[in-house]
N, CA, C and O of each residue as an XYZ file, in Angstrom:
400
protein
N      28.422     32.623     28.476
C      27.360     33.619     28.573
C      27.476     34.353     29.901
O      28.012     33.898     30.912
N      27.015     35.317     29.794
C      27.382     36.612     31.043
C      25.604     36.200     31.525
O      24.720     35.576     30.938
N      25.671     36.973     33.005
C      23.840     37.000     33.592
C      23.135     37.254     33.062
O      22.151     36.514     33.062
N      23.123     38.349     32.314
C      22.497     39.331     31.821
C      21.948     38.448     30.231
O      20.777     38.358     29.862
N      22.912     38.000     29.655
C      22.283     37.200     28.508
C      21.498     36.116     28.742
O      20.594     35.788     27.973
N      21.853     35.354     30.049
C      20.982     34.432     30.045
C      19.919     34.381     30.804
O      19.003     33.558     30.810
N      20.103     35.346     31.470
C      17.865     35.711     32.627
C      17.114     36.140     30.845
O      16.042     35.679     30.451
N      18.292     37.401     29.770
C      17.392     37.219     28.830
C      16.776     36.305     28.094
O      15.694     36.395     27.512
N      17.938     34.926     28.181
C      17.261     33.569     27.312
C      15.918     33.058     28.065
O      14.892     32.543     27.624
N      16.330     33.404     29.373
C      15.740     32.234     29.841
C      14.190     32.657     29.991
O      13.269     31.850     30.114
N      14.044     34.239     29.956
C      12.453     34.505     29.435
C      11.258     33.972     28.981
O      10.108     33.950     29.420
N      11.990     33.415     27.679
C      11.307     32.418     26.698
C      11.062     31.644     26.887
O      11.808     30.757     27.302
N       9.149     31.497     26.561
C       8.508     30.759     27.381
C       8.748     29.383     26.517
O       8.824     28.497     27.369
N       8.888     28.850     25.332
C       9.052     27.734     24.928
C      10.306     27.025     24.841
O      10.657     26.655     23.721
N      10.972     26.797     25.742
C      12.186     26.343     26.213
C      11.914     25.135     25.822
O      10.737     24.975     25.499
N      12.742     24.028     25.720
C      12.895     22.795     25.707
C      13.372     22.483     27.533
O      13.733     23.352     28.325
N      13.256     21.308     27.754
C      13.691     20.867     28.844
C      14.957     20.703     29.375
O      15.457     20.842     30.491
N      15.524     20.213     27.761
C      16.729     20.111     27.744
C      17.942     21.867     27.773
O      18.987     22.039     28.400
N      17.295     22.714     26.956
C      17.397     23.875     27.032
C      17.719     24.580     28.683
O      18.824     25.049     28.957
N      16.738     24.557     29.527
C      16.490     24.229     30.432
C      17.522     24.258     31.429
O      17.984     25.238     32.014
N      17.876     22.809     31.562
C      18.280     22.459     32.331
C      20.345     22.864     31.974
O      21.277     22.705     32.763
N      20.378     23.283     30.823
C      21.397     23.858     30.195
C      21.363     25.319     31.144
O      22.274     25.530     31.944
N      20.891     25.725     31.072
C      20.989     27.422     31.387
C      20.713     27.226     32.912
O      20.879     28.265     33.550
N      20.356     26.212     33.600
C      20.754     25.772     35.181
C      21.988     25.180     35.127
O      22.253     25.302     36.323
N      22.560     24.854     34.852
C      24.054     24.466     34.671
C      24.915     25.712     34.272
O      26.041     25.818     34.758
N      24.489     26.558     33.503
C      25.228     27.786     33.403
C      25.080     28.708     34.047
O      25.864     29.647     33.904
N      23.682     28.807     35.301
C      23.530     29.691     35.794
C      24.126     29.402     37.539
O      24.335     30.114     38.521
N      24.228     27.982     37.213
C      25.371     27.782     38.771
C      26.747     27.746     38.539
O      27.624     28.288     39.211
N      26.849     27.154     37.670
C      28.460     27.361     37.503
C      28.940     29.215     37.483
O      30.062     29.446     37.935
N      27.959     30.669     36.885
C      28.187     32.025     37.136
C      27.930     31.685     38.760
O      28.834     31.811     39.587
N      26.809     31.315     39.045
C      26.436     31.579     40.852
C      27.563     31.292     41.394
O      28.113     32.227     41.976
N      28.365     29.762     41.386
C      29.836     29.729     41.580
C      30.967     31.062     41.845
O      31.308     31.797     42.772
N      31.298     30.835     40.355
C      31.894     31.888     40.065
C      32.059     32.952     41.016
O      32.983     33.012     41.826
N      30.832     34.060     40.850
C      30.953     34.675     41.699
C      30.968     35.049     43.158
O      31.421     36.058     43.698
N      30.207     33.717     43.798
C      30.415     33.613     45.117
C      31.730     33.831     45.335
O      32.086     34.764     46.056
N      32.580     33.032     44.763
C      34.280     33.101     44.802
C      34.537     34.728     44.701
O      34.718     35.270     45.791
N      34.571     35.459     43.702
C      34.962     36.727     43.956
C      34.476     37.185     44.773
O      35.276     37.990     45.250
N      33.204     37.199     45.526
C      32.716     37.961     46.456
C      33.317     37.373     47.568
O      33.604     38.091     48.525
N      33.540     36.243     47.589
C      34.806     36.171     49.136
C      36.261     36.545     48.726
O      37.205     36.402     49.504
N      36.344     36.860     47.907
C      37.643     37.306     48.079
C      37.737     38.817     48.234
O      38.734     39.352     48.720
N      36.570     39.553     47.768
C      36.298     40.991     47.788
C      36.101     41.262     49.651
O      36.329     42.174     50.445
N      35.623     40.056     49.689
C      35.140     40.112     51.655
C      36.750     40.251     52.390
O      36.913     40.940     53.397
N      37.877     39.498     51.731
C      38.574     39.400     52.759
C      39.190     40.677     52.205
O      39.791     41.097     53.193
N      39.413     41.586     51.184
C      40.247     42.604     50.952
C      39.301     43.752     51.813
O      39.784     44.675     52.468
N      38.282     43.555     51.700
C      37.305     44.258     52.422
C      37.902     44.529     54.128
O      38.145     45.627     54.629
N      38.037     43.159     54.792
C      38.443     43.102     55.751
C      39.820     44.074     56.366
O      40.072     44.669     57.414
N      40.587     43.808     54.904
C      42.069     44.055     55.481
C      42.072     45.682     54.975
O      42.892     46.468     55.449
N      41.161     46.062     54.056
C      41.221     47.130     54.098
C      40.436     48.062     55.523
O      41.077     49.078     55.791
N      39.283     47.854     56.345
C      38.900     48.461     57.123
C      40.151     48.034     58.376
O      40.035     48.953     59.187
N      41.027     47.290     58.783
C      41.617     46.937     59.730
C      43.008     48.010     59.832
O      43.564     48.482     60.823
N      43.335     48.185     58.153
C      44.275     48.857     57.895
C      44.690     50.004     58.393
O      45.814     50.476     58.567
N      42.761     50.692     58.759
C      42.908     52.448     58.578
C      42.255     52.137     59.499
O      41.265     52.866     59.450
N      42.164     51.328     60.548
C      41.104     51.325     61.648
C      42.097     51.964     62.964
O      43.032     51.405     63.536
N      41.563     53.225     63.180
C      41.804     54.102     64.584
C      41.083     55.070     65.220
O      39.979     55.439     64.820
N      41.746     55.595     66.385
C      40.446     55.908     67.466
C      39.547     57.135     67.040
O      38.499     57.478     67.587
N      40.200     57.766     65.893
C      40.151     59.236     65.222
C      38.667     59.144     64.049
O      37.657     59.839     63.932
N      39.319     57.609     63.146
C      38.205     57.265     61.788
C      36.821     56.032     62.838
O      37.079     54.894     63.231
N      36.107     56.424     62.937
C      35.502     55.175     62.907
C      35.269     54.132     62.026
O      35.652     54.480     60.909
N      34.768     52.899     62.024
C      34.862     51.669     61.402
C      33.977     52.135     59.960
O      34.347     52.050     58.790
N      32.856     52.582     60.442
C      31.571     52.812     59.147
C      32.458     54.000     58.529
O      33.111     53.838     57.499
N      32.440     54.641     58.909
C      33.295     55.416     57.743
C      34.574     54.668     57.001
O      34.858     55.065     55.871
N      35.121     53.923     57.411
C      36.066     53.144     56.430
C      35.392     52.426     55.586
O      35.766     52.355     54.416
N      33.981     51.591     56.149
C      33.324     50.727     55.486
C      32.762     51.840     54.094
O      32.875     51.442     52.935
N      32.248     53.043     54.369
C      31.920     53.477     53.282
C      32.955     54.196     52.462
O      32.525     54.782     51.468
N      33.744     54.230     52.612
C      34.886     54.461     51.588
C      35.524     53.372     51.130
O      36.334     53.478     50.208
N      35.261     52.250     51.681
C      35.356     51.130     50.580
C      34.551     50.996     49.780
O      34.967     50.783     48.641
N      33.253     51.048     49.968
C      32.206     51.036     49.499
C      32.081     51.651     48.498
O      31.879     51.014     47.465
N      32.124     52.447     48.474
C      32.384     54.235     47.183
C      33.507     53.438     46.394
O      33.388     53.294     45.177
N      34.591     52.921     47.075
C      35.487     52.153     45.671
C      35.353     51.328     44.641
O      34.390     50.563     44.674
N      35.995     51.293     43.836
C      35.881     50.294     42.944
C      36.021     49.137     43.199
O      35.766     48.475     42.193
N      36.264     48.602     43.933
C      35.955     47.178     44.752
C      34.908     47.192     45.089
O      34.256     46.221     44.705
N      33.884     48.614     46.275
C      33.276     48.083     47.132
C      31.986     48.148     46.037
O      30.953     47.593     46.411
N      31.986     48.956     44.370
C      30.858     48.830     44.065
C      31.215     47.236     43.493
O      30.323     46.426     43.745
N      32.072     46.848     42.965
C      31.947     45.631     42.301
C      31.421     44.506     43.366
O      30.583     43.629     43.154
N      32.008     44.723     44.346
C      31.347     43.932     45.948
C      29.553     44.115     45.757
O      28.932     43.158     45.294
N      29.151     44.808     45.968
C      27.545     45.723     45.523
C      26.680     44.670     44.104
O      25.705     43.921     44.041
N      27.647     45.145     43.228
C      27.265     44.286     42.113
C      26.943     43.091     42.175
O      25.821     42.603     42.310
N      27.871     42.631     42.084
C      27.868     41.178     42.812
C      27.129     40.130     43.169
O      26.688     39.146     42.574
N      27.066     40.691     44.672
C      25.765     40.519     45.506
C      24.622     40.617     45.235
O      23.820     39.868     45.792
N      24.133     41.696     44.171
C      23.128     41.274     43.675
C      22.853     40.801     42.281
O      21.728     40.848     41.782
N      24.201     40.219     41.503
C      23.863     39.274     40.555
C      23.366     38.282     41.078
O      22.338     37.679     40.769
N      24.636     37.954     42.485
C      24.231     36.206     43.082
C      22.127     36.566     43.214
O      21.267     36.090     42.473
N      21.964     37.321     44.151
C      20.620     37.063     44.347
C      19.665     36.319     43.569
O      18.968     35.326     43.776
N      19.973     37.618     41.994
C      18.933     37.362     40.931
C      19.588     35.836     40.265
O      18.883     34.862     39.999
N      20.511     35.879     40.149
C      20.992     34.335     39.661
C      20.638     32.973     40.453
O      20.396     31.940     39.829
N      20.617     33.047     42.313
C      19.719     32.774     42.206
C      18.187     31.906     42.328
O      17.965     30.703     42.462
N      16.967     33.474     42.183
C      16.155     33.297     41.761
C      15.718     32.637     40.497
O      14.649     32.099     40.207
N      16.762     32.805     39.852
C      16.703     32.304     38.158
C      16.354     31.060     38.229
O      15.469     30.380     37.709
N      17.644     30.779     39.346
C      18.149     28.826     39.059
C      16.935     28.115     39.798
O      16.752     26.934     39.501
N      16.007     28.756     40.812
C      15.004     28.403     41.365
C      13.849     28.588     40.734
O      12.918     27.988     41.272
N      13.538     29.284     39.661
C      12.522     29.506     38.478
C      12.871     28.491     37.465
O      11.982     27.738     37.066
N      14.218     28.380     36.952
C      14.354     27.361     35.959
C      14.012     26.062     36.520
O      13.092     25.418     36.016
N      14.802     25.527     37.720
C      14.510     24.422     38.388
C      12.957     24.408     37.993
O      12.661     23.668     37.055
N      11.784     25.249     38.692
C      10.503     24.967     38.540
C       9.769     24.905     37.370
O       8.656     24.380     37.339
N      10.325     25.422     36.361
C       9.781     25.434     34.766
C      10.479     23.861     34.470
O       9.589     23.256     33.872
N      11.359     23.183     34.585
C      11.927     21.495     34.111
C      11.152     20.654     34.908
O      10.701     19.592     34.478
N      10.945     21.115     36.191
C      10.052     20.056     36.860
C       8.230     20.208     36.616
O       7.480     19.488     37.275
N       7.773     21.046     35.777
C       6.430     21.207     35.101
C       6.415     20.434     33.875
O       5.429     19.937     33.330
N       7.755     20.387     33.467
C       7.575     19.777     31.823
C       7.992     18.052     32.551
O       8.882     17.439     31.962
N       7.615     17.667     33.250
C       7.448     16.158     33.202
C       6.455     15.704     33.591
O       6.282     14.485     33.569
């Protein structure tokens, strides 16, 4: 399951526990996941501003032309799946620990 399908499962207010605690297991193993790409987006990030870094471009302007790339939006993205993912896993956590 992708994020997006499962913040939609996880809506539903009559979950089982077991349910539950399923879609916290799937929603860390994505949180995983993508932490990993987002460090690896960090270090291309890196080597790309170092690349073109001289006395002529300044730094923020490299940073935002990565940024504008297709890396730097997937970098963007990302970052804020992890957020909402998560909030999720800290909402689900608190909906399994009500049902006991």
């Amino acid at each position: 399951m992708n994020l997006a399908e499962i913040l939609k499962s996880i809506k539903e207010q009559n979950l089982s526990k077991g349910k539950l605690e399923e879609y916290e297991q799937d929603l860390a193993s994505l949180y995983a996941t993508m932490m990993m790409r987002i460090g690896e987006l960090k270090k291309e990030k890196a080597i790309y501003i170092l690349e073109r870094t001289n006395p002529e471009t300044p730094d923020i302007k490299n940073k935002r032309l990565w940024e504008a790339g297709t890396k730097g939006q997937e970098l963007i993205e990302l970052e804020a799946n992890v957020k909402a993912a998560s909030q999720m896993m800290r909402s689900v956590r608190a909906r399994i620990y009500q049902q006991y």
